[in-house]
Every structure is written in structure tokens, then in C-alpha cells.
C-alpha positions in Angstrom: 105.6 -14.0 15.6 105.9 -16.7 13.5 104.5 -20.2 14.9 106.6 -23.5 15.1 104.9 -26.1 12.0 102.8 -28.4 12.9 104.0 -31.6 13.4 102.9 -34.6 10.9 102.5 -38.8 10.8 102.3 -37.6 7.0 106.1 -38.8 6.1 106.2 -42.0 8.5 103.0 -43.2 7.1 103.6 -42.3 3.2 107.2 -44.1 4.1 105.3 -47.1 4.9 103.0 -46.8 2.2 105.8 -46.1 -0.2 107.6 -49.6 0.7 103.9 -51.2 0.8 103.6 -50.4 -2.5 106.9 -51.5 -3.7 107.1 -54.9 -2.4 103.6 -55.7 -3.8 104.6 -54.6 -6.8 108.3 -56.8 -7.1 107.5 -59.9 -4.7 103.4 -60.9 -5.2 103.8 -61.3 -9.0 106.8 -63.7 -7.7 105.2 -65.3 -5.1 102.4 -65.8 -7.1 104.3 -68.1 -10.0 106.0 -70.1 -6.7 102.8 -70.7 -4.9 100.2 -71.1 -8.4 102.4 -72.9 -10.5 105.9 -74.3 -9.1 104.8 -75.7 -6.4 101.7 -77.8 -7.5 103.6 -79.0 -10.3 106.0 -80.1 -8.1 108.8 -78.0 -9.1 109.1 -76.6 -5.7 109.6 -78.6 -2.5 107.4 -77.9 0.4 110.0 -78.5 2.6 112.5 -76.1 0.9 109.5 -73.4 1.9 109.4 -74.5 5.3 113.0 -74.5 6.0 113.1 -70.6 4.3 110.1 -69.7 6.6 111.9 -70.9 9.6 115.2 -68.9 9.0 116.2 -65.6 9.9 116.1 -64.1 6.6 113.3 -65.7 5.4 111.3 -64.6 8.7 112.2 -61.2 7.7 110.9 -61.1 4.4 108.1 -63.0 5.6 107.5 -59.7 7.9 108.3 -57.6 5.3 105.8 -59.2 2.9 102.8 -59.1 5.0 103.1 -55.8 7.3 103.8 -53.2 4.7 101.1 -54.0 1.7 98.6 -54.1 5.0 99.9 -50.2 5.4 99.9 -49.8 1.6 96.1 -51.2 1.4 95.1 -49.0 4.8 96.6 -45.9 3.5 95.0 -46.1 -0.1 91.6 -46.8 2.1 91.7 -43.5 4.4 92.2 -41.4 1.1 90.1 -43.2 -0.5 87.4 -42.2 1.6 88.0 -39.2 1.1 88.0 -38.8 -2.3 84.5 -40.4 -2.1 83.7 -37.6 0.4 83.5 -40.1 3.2 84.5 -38.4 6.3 84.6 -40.5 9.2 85.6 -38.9 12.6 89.1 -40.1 13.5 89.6 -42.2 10.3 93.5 -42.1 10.3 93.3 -43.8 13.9 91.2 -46.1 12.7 93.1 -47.3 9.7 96.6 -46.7 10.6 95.5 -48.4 13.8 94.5 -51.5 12.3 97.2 -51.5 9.9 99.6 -51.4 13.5 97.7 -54.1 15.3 97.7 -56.4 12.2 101.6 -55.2 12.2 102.4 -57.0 16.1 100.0 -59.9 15.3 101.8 -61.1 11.6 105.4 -60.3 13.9 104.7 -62.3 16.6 103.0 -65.1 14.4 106.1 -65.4 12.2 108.5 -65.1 15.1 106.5 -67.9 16.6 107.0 -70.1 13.0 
């Protein structure tokens, strides 16, 4: 008799690593020009920045922007190990652990913003 497949964090955790990726990809290199070059040349208002922090949307991204790289950068780190032949005993907790307590601290520090 055939047995029921294992079940697997696998897609959840490359889902999260996917959008990681993605968003450090299309919004650092943009926040990078705003926060390196617009804004200590004055092109860009600190205010303006605040006011976008403090709204729903830009609380969101805000969210967005720190909690999935964090997965990206803990995910990349577990294989890592592993390719390096590194095998620590319950590595995956460890990481994706951080990578989920890091996750309620950035929420409730941005909510609290």
C-alpha cells in the first residue's frame, strides 16, 4: 500500500524566499538612490518620508520591505550551510525561526510608527 507524501514547509518557505528575493531586487536599488542621494541633496523632504511611513500603504510596504529579504537572507543561509557541508541539528528551526521572530518584531515596530 502506497503511503500518503510527506508533508513539506518546502513551498511556504521558497514562497517567502521567492518574494524576498524580488523585492530586494526592484525596491533596494530604489531606496538606495532616495536615501543616498535625493534626500541629502535635498531633493527629498524628510517629512514627505515621515508622512508615507505613517500611512497605511506606506506601513505596508514598509512590512513588506523588511520581513521578506530577512526570509530571503535566512533561506539562502540554511542552504548555504549546506552546500559548505555544515550540518547543524535542527538548522531550518533555527533560521526560519529567526527569520519569524524578526517577522512580529519589524510588524509590531512599524504598526507602532
Amino acid at each position: 500500500m502506497k503511503q500518503a507524501p510527506k508533508r513539506s514547509n518546502e513551498p511556504v518557505v521558497w514562497l517567502l524566499f521567492g518574494a524576498g528575493g524580488t523585492i530586494s531586487a526592484i525596491v533596494f536599488p530604489v531606496l538606495a538612490l532616495i536615501l543616498l542621494f535625493l534626500y541629502p541633496l535635498g531633493l527629498v523632504d524628510a517629512g514627505n518620508m515621515v508622512a508615507f511611513a505613517q500611512s497605511i500603504i506606506g506601513k505596508l510596504i514598509l512590512l513588506a520591505v523588511a520581513i521578506f529579504p530577512m526570509w530571503a537572507g535566512m533561506h539562502r543561509l540554511h542552504h548555504g550551510m549546506h552546500d559548505f557541508k555544515l550540518h547543524v541539528p535542527a538548522a531550518g528551526v533555527i533560521f526560519y525561526g529567526l527569520a519569524a521572530l524578526y517577522s512580529v518584531l519589524v510588524f509590531f515596530a512599524v504598526i507602532n510608527i
